[in-house]
C-alpha positions as YAML, in Angstrom:
chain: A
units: angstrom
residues:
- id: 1
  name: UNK
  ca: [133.18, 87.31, 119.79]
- id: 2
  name: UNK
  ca: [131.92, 84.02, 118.95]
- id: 3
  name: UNK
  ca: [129.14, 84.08, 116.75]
- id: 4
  name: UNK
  ca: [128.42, 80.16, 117.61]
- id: 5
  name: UNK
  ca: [128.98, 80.65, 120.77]
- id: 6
  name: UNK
  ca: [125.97, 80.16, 122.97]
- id: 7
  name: UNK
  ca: [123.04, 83.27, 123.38]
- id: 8
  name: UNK
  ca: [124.10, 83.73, 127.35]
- id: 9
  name: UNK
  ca: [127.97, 83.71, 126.37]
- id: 10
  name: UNK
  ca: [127.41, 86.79, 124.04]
- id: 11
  name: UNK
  ca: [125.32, 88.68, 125.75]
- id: 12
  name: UNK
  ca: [127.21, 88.23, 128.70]
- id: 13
  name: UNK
  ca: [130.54, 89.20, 126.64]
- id: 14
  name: UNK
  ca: [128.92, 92.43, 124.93]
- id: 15
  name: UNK
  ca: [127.66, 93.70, 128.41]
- id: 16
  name: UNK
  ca: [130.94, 93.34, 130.44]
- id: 17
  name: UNK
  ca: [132.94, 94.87, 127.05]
- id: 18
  name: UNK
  ca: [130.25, 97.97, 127.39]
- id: 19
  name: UNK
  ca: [130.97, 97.75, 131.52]
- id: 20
  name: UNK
  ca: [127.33, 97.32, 132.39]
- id: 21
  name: UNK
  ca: [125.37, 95.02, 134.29]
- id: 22
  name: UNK
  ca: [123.22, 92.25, 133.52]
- id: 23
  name: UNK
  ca: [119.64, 92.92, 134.42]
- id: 24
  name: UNK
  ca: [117.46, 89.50, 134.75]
- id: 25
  name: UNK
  ca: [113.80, 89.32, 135.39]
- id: 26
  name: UNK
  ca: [112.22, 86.17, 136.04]
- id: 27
  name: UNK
  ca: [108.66, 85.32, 135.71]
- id: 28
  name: UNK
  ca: [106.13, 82.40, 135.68]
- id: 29
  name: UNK
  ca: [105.25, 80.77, 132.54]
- id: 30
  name: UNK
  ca: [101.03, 80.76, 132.23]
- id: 31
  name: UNK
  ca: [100.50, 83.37, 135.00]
- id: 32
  name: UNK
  ca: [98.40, 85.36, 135.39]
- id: 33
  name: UNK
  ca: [97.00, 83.10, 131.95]
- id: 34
  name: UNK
  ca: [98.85, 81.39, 129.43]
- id: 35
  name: UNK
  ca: [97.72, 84.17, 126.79]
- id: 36
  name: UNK
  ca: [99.74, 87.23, 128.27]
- id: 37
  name: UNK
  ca: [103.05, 85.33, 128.84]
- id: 38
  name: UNK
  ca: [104.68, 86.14, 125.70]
- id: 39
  name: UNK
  ca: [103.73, 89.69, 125.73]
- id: 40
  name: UNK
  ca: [105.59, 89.92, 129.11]
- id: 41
  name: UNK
  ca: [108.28, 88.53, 127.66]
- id: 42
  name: UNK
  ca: [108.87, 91.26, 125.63]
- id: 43
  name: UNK
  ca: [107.29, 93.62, 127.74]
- id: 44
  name: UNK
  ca: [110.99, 92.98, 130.35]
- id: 45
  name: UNK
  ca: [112.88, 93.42, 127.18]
- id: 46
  name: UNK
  ca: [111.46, 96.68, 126.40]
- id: 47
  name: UNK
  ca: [112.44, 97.94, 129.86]
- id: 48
  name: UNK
  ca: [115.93, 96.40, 129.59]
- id: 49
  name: UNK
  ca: [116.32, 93.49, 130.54]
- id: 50
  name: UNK
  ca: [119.39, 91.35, 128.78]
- id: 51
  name: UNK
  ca: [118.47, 87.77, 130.09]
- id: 52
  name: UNK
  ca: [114.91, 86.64, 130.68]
- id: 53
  name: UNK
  ca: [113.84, 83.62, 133.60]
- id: 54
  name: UNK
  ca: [111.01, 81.97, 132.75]
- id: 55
  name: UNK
  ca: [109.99, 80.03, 135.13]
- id: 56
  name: UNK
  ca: [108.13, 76.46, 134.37]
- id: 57
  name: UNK
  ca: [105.52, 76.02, 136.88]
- id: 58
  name: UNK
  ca: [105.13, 72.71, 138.99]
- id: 59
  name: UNK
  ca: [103.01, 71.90, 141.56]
- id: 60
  name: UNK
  ca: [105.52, 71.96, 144.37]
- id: 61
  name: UNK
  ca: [108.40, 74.31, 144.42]
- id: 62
  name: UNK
  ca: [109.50, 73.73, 147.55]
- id: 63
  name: UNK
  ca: [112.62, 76.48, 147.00]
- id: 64
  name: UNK
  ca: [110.30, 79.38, 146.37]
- id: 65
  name: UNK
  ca: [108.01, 81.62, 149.00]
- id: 66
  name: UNK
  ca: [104.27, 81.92, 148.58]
- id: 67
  name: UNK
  ca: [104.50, 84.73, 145.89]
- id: 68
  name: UNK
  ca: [105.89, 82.14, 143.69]
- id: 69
  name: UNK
  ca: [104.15, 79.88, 145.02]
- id: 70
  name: UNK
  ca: [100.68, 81.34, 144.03]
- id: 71
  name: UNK
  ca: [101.86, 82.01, 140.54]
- id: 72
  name: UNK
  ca: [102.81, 78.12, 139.72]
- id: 73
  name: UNK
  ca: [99.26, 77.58, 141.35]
- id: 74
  name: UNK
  ca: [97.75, 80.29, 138.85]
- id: 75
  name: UNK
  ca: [99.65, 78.83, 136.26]
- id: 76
  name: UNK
  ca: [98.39, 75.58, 136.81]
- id: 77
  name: UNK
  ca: [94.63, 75.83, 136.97]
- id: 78
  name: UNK
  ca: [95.33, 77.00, 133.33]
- id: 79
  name: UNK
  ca: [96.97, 73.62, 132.17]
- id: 80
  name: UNK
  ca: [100.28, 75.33, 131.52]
- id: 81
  name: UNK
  ca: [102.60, 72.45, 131.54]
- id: 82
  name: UNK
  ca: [106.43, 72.78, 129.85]
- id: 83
  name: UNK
  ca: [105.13, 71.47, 126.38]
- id: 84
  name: UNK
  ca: [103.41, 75.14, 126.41]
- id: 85
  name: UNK
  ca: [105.96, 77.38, 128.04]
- id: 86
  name: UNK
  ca: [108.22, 75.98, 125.08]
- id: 87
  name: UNK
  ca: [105.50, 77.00, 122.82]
- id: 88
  name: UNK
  ca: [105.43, 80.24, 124.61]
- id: 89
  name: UNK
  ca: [109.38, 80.67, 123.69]
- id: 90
  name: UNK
  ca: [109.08, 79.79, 120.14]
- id: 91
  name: UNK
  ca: [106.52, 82.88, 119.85]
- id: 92
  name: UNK
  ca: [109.14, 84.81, 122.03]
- id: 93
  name: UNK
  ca: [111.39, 83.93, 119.28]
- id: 94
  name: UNK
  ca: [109.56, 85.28, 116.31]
- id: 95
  name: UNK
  ca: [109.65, 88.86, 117.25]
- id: 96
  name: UNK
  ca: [113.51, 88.20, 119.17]
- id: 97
  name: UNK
  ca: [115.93, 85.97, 118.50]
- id: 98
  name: UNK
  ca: [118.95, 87.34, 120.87]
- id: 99
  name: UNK
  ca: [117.75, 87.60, 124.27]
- id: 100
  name: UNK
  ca: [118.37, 84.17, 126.00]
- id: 101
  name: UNK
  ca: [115.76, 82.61, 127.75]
- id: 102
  name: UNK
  ca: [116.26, 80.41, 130.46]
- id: 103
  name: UNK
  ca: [113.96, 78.04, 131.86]
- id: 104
  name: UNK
  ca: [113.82, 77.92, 135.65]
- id: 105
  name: UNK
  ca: [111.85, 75.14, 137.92]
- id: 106
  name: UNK
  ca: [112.24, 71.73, 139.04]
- id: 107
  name: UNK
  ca: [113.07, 68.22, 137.29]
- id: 108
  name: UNK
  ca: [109.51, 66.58, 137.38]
- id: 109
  name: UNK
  ca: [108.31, 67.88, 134.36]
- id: 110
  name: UNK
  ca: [111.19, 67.11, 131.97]
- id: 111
  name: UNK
  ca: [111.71, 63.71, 133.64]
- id: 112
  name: UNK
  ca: [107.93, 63.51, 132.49]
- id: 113
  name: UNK
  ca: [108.70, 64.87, 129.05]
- id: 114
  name: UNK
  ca: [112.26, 62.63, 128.78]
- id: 115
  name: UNK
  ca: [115.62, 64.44, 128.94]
- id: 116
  name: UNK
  ca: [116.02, 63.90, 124.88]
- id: 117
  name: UNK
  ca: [112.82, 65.19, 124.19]
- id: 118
  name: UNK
  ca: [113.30, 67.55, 126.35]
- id: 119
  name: UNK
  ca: [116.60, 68.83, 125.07]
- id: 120
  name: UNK
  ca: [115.47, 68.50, 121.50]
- id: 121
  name: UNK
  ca: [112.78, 70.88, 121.32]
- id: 122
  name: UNK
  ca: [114.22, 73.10, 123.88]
- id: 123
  name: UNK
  ca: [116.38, 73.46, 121.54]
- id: 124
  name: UNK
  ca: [114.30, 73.95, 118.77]
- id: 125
  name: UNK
  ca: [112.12, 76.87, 120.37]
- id: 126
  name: UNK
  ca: [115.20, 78.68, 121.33]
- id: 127
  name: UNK
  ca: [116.08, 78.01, 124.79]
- id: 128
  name: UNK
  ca: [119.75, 78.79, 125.90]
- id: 129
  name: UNK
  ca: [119.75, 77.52, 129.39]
- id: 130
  name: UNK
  ca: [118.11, 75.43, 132.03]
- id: 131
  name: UNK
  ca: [118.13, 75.97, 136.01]
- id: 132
  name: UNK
  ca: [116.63, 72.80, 137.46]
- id: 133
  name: UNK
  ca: [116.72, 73.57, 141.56]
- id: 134
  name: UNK
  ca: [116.97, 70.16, 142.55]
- id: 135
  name: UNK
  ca: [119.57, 68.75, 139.93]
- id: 136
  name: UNK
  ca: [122.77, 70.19, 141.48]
- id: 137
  name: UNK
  ca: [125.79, 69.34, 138.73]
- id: 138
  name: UNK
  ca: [126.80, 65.77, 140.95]
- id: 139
  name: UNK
  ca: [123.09, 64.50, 139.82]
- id: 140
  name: UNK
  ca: [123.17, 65.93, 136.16]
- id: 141
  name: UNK
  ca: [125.59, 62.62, 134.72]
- id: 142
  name: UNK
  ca: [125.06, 62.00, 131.03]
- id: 143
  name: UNK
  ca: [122.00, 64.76, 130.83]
- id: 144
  name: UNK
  ca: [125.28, 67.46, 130.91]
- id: 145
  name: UNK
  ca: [126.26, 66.12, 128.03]
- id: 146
  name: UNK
  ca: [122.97, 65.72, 126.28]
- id: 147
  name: UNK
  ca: [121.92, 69.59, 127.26]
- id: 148
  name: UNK
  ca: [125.73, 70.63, 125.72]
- id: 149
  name: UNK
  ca: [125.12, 68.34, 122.31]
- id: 150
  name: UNK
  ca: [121.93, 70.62, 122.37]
- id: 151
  name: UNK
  ca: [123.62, 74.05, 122.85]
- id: 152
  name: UNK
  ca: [121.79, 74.13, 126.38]
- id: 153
  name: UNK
  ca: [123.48, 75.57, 129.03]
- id: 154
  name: UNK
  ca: [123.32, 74.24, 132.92]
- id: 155
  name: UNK
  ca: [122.67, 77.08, 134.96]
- id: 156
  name: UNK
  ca: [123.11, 76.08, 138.36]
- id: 157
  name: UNK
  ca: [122.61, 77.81, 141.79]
- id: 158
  name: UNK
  ca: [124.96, 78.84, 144.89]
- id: 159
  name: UNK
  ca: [123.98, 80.48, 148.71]
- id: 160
  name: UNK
  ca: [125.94, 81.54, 151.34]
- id: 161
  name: UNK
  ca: [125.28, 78.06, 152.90]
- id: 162
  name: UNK
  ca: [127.37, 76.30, 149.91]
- id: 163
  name: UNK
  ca: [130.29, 75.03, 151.30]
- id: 164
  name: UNK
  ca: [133.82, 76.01, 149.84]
- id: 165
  name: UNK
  ca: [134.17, 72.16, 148.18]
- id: 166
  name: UNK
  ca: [130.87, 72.37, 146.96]
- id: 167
  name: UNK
  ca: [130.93, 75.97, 145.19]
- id: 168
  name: UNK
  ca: [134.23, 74.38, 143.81]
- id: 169
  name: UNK
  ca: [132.15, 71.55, 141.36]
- id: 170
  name: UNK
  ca: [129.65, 74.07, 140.85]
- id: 171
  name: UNK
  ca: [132.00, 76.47, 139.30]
- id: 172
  name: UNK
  ca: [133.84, 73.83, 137.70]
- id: 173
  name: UNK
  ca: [130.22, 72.71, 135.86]
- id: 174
  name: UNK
  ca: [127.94, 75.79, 135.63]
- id: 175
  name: UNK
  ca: [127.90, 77.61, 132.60]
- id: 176
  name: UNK
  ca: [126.34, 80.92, 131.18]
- id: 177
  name: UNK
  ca: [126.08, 82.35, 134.40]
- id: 178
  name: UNK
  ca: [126.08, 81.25, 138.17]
- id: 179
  name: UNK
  ca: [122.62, 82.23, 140.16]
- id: 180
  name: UNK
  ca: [123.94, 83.66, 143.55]
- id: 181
  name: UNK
  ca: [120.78, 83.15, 146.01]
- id: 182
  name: UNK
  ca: [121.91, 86.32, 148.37]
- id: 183
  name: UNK
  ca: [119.91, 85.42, 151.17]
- id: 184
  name: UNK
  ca: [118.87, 82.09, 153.11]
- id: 185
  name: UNK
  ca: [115.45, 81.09, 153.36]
- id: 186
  name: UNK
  ca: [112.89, 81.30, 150.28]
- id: 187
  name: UNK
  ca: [112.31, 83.48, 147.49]
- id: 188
  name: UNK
  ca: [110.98, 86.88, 148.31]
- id: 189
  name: UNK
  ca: [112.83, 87.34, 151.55]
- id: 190
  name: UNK
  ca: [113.20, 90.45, 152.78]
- id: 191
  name: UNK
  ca: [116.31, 92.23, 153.91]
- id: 192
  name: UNK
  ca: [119.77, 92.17, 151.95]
- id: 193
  name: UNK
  ca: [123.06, 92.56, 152.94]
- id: 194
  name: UNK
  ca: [125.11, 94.02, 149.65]
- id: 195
  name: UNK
  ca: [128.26, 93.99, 151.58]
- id: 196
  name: UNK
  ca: [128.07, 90.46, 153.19]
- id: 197
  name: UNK
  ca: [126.93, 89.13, 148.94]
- id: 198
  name: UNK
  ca: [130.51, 91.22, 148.42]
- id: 199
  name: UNK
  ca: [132.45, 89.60, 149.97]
- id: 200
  name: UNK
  ca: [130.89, 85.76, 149.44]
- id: 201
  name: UNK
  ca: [131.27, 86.58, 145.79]
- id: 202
  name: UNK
  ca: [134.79, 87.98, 146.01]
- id: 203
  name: UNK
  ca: [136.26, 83.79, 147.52]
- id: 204
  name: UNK
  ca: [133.81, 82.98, 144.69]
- id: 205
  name: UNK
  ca: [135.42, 84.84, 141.79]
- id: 206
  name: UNK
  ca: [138.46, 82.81, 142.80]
- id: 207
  name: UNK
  ca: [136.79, 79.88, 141.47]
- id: 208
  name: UNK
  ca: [135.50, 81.13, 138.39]
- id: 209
  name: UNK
  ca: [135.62, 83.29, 135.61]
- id: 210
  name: UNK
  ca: [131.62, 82.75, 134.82]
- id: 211
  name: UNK
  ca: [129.30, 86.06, 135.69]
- id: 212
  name: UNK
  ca: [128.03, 85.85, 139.18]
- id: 213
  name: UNK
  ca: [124.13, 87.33, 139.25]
- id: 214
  name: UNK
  ca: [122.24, 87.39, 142.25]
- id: 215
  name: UNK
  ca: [118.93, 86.89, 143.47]
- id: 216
  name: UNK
  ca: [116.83, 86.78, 146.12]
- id: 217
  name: UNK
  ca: [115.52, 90.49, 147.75]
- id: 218
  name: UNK
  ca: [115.96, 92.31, 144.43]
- id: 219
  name: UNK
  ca: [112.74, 94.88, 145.38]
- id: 220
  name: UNK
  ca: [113.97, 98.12, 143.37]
- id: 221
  name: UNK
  ca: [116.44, 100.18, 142.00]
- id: 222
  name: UNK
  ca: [117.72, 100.73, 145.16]
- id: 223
  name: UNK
  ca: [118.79, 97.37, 145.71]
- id: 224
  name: UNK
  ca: [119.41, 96.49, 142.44]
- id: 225
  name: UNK
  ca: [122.18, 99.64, 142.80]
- id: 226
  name: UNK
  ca: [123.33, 98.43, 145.70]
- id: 227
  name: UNK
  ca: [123.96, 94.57, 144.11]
- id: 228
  name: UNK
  ca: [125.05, 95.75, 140.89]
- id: 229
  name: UNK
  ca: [128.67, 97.38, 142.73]
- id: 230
  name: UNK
  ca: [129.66, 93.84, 143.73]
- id: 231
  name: UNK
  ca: [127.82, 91.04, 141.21]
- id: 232
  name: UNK
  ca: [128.09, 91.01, 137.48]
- id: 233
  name: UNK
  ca: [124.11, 91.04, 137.14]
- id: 234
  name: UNK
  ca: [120.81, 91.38, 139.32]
- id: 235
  name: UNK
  ca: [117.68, 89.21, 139.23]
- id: 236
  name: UNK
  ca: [114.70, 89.88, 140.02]
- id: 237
  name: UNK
  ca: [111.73, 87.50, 140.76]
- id: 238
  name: UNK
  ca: [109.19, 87.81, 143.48]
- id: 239
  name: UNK
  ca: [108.48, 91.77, 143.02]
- id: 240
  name: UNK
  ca: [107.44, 91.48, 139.17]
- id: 241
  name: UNK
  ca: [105.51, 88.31, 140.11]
- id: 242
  name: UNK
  ca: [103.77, 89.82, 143.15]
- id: 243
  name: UNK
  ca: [103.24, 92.59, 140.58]
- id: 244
  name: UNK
  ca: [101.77, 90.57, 138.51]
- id: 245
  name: UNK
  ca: [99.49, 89.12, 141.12]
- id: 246
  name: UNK
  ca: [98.35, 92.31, 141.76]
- id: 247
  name: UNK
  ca: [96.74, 93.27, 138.52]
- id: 248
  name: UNK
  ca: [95.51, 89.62, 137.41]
- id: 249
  name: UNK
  ca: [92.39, 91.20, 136.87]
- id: 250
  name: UNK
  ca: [94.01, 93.35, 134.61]
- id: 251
  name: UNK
  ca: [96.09, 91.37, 132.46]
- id: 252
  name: UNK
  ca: [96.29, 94.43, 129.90]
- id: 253
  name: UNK
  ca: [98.10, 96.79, 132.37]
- id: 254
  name: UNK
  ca: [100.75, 94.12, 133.29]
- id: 255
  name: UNK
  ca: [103.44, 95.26, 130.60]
- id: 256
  name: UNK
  ca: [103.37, 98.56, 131.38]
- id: 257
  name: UNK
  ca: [103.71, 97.69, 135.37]
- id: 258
  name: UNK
  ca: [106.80, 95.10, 134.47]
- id: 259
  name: UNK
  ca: [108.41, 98.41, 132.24]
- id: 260
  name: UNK
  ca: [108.02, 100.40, 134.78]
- id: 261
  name: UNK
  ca: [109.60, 98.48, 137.95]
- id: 262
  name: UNK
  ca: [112.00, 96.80, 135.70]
- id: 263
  name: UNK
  ca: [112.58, 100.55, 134.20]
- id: 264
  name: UNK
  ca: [113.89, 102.05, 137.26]
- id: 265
  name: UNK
  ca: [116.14, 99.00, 137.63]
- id: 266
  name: UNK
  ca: [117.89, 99.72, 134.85]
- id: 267
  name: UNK
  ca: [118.12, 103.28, 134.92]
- id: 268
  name: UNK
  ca: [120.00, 102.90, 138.61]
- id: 269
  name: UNK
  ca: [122.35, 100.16, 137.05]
- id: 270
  name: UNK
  ca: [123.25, 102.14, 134.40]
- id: 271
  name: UNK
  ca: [124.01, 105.29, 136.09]
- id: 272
  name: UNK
  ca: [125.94, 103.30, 138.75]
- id: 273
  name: UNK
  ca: [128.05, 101.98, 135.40]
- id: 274
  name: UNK
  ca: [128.74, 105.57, 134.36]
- id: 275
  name: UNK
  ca: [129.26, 106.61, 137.22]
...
């Protein structure tokens, strides 16, 4: 394997040689306060997670639902802008410097920070990729480049709405992974078809040889079972953020609740692997 290669790459590499899946949580940076992020960082690691989402809050993200939502709005009244939640991954980085991190949210804030800036100390605290929602890889121009010369990969997104040509330049661009939204509507729908993702990622593996993970109506192990038999990883957002939500008086007890959910996740990929 190669050692240069980029965070995602190996991790991706050492799971599919060990014939697991990948198990992605995402959260929002600053929520429930800016203090307690880190610690849930490592908190999803614990439990097993191999790729960690961390979401950069902005005042209109007009792709999630109202969990979400809520949590950029948390976020917010505590300042958190990206300058912090890159802060926040350098002190991720001090106690782990394998799992990639990638930041997920919308293009305002690094147009506000400049896309060199940007790049150069997301590189510097240790960021591996970057899922913008509303820079789809036509828009991206010389900022691919510039994110590459920085060893930051484009993650980008598909749904079952993406039309064959389209899905075609995204797989031709993405890198690290490919976020397959399984549902249409917002984050933190409700039901999930497992066979219909099947087969949508099955014409999409003919495109590409990147992992396909999917999100959208991970609730459980359960679910995350029943994704796991037909995508190479699972994400899952809006149940460890309503989670979260749940306990914000309680920052304290918010590792323990992200081990636990994030726990049983794992345990029913894992015995679906040796199965």
């Amino acid at each position: 394997m190669n050692q240069h290669a980029n965070r995602i790459d190996r991790r991706f590499a050492a799971l599919k040689a060990a014939g697991r899946k990948a198990l992605i949580p995402y959260i929002t940076a600053g929520d429930p306060a800016p203090a307690h992020t880190v610690d849930f960082m490592h908190a999803c690691v614990e439990a097993g997670a191999d790729v960690i989402e961390l979401g950069v809050p902005f005042s209109d993200p007009m792709a999630d639902g109202p969990v979400i939502q809520k949590a950029c709005e948390r976020a917010l009244l505590h300042g958190t802008r990206l300058s912090h939640v890159l802060e926040m991954v350098a002190a991720f980085r001090e106690r782990d410097a394998e799992t990639p991190v990638v930041l997920m949210g919308y293009l305002n804030p690094i147009e506000r920070m400049g896309y060199a800036a940007f790049a150069r100390q997301a590189r510097d605290a240790g960021v591996d990729g970057v899922l913008a929602v509303d820079m789809p890889p036509e828009e991206m121009g010389e900022n691919a480049a510039l994110f590459a010369d920085h060893g930051l990969q484009s993650i980008f997104l598909l749904a079952p709405t993406t039309s064959e040509q389209r899905a075609t330049t995204i797989c031709h661009h993405g890198q690290g992974y490919l976020y397959y939204v399984s549902l249409k509507g917002v984050t933190g729908a409700a039901t999930l078809d497992a066979e219909a993702v099947g087969s949508q990622l099955a014409s999409l593996r003919a495109l590409t040889e990147l992992p396909l993970c999917v999100g959208f109506g991970i609730r459980d192990g359960a679910t995350a079972a029943a994704i796991g038999r037909v995508a190479d990883g699972v994400i899952v957002g809006s149940a460890l953020v309503g989670r979260i939500a749940e306990r914000a008086d309680a920052p304290e007890t918010i590792p323990q609740a992200l081990r636990e959910i994030l726990g049983e996740m794992r345990t029913a990929l894992d015995r679906d692997a040796r199965a």
